[in-house]
C-alpha positions as CSV (number, residue, x, y, z in Angstrom):
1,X,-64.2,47.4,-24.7
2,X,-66.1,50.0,-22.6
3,X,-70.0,50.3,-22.5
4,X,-69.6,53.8,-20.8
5,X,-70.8,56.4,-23.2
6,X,-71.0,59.4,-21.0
7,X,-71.3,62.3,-22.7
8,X,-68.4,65.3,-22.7
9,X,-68.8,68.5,-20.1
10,X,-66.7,71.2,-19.7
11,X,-64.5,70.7,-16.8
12,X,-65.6,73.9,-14.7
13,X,-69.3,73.1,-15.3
14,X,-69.0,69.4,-14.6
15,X,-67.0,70.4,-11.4
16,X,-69.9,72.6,-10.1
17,X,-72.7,70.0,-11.3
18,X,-70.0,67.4,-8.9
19,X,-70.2,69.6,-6.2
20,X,-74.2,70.1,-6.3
21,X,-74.7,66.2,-6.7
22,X,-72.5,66.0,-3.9
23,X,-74.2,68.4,-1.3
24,X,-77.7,67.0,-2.7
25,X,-76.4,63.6,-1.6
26,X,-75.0,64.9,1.8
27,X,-78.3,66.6,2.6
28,X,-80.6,63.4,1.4
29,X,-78.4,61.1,3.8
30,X,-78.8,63.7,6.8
31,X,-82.1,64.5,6.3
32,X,-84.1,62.5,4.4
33,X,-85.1,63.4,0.8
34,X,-88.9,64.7,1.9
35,X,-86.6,67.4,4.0
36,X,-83.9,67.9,1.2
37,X,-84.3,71.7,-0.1
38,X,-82.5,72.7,-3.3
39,X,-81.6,76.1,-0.9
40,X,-79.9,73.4,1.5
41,X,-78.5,72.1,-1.2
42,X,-77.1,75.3,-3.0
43,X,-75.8,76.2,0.6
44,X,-73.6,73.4,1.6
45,X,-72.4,73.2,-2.3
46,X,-71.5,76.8,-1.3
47,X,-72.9,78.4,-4.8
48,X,-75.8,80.6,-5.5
49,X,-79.5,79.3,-5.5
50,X,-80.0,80.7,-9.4
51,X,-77.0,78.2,-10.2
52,X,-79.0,75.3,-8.9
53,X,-82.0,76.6,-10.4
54,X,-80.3,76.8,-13.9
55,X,-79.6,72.6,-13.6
56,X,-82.6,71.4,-11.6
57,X,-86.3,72.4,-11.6
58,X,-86.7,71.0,-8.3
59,X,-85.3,68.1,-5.6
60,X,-86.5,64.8,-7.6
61,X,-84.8,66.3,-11.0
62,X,-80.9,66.7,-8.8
63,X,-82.0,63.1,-7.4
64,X,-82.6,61.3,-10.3
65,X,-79.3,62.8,-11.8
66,X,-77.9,61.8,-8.4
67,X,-78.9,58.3,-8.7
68,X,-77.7,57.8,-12.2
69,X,-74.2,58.8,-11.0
70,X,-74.0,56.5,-7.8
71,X,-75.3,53.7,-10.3
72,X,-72.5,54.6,-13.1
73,X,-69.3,54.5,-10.2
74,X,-70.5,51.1,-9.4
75,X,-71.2,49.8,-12.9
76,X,-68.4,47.8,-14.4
77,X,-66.6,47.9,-17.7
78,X,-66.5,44.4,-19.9
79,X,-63.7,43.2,-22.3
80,X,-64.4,41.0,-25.4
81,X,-61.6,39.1,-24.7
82,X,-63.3,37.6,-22.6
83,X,-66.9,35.5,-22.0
84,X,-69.5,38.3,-22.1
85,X,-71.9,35.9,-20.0
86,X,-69.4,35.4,-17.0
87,X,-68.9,39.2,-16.8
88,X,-72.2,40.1,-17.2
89,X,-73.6,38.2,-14.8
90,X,-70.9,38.7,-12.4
91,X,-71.9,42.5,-13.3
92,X,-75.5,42.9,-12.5
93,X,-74.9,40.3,-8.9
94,X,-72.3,43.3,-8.2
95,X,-74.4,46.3,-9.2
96,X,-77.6,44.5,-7.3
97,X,-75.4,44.1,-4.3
98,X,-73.8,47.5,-4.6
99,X,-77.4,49.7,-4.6
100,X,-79.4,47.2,-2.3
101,X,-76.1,48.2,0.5
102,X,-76.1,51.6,-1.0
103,X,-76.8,54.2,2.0
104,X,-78.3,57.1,-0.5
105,X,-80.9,54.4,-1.9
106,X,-81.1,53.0,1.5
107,X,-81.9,56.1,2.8
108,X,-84.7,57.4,-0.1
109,X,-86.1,53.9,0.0
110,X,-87.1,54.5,3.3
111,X,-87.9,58.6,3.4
112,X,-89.9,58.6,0.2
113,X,-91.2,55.1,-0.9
114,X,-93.0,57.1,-3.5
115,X,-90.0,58.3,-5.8
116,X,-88.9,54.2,-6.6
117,X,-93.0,53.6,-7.0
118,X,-93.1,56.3,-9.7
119,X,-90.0,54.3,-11.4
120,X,-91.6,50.7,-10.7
121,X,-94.8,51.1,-11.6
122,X,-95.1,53.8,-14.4
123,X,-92.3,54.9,-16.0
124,X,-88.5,54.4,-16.7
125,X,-85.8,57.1,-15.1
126,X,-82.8,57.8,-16.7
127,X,-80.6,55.9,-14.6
128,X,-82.7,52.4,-15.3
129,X,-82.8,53.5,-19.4
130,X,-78.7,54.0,-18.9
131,X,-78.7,50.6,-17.5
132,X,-80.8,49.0,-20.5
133,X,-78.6,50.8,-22.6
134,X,-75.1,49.3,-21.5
135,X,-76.6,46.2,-21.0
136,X,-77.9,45.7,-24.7
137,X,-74.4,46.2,-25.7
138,X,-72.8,44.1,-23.7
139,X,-75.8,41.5,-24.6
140,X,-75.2,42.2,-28.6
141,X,-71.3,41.9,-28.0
142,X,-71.9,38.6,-26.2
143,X,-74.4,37.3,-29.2
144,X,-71.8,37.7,-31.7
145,X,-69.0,36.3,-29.4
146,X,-71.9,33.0,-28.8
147,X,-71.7,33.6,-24.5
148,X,-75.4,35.2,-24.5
149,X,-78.7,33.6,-26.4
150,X,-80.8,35.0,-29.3
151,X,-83.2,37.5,-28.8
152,X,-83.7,41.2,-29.2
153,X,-80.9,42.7,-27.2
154,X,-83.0,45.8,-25.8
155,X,-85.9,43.1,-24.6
156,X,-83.2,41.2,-23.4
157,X,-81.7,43.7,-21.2
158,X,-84.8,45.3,-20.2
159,X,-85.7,42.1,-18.7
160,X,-82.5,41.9,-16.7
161,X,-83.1,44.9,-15.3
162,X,-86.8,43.7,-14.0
163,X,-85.0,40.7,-12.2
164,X,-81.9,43.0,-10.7
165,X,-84.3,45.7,-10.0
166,X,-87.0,43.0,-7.8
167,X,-84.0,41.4,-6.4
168,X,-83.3,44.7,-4.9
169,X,-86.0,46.7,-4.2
170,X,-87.9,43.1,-2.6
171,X,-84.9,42.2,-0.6
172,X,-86.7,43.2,2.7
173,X,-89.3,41.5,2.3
174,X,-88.1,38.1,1.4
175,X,-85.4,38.5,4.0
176,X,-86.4,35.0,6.3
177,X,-86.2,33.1,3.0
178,X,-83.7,34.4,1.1
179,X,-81.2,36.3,3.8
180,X,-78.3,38.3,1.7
181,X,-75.9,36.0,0.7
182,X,-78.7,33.5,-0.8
183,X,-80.5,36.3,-2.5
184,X,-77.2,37.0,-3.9
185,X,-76.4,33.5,-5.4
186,X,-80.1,33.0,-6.6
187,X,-80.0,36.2,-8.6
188,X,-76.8,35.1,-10.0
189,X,-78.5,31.4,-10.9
190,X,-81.7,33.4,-12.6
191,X,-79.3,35.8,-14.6
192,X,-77.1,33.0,-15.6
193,X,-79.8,30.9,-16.9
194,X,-81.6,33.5,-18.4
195,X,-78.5,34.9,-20.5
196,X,-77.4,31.2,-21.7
197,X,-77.6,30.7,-25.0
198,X,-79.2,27.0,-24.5
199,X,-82.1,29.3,-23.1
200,X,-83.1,29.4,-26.4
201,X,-82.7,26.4,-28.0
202,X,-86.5,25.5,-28.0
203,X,-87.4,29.3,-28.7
204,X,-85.4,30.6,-31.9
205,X,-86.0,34.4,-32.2
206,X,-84.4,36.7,-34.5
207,X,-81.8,39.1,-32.8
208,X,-83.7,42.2,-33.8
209,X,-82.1,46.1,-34.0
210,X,-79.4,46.2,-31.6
């Protein structure tokens, strides 16, 4: 069982898009994203600046499409055969691990502070809706297998996402407490405990639309 749903491309264009996404990440790691051009960019992709312009309105639109591919390479696939719960737990510890180490998130975390505000404090991006997506399906496949409680599988899964995504982007600042290996294990614990399906023993809720 996969819960990749990428849409199809056309090889050529999905080869060019690679190659843009690449340079876009190349530039951001060398120069920071404030400094990132979409003319760098189009340069060291080696393709026209009308080409890039075509994709992407400006920097932040090839980033966020950047950022939902580095978080796809590093999110895992489940199987049914086996307990839902273990896997996804052991998924989002992985992913959480993966991005907090990540050099390109590292790296924008620290140029521009103000592009993860925009996604923390109003709105979703498309990488964190891809995330709530996959995850609701693996929390729907564990509720019918019994690994993962009751609930709403979107709420569910949205709420995952708040813990991974604190446990990352706070991981700084909670450093003396929690250094990386303790962080790690305590996210694992909170997930864990969260996803049971004894969570919800005192707190029946219907399932809802999956």
């Amino acid at each position: 069982m996969s819960i990749r749903n990428s849409p199809s491309r056309d090889d050529a264009s999905a080869s060019v898009e690679d190659s843009i996404l690449d340079a876009a990440r190349s530039c951001i790691l060398d120069f920071g994203l404030r400094r990132t051009t979409l003319a760098e960019v189009a340069r060291r992709a080696g393709v026209s600046r009308p080409t890039v312009y075509r994709r992407w309105s400006d920097t932040r639109a090839v980033v966020a499409d950047l950022m939902t591919r580095e978080i796809a390479a590093v999110m895992p696939q489940f199987s049914a055969e086996e307990s839902v719960h273990r896997q996804l737990v052991d998924a989002v510890v992985h992913v959480s691990t993966e991005v907090r180490d990540h050099p390109l998130f590292v790296k924008i975390l620290r140029s521009d502070q103000e592009l993860f505000t925009t996604y923390i404090l109003e709105r979703l991006g498309t990488s964190q809706r891809a995330i709530i997506d996959q995850v609701a399906f693996a929390v729907s496949t564990g509720q019918d297998q019994g690994s993962i409680r009751a609930g709403d599988s979107r709420q569910i899964a949205t709420m995952v996402l708040l813990i991974a995504q604190s446990a990352v982007q706070s991981a700084a600042m909670v450093a003396e407490e929690l250094p990386g290996d303790a962080l790690t294990e305590q996210l694992r614990h909170a997930v864990g405990a969260y996803l049971a399906p004894d969570a919800a023993d005192n707190h029946p809720t219907d399932r809802g639309d999956r």
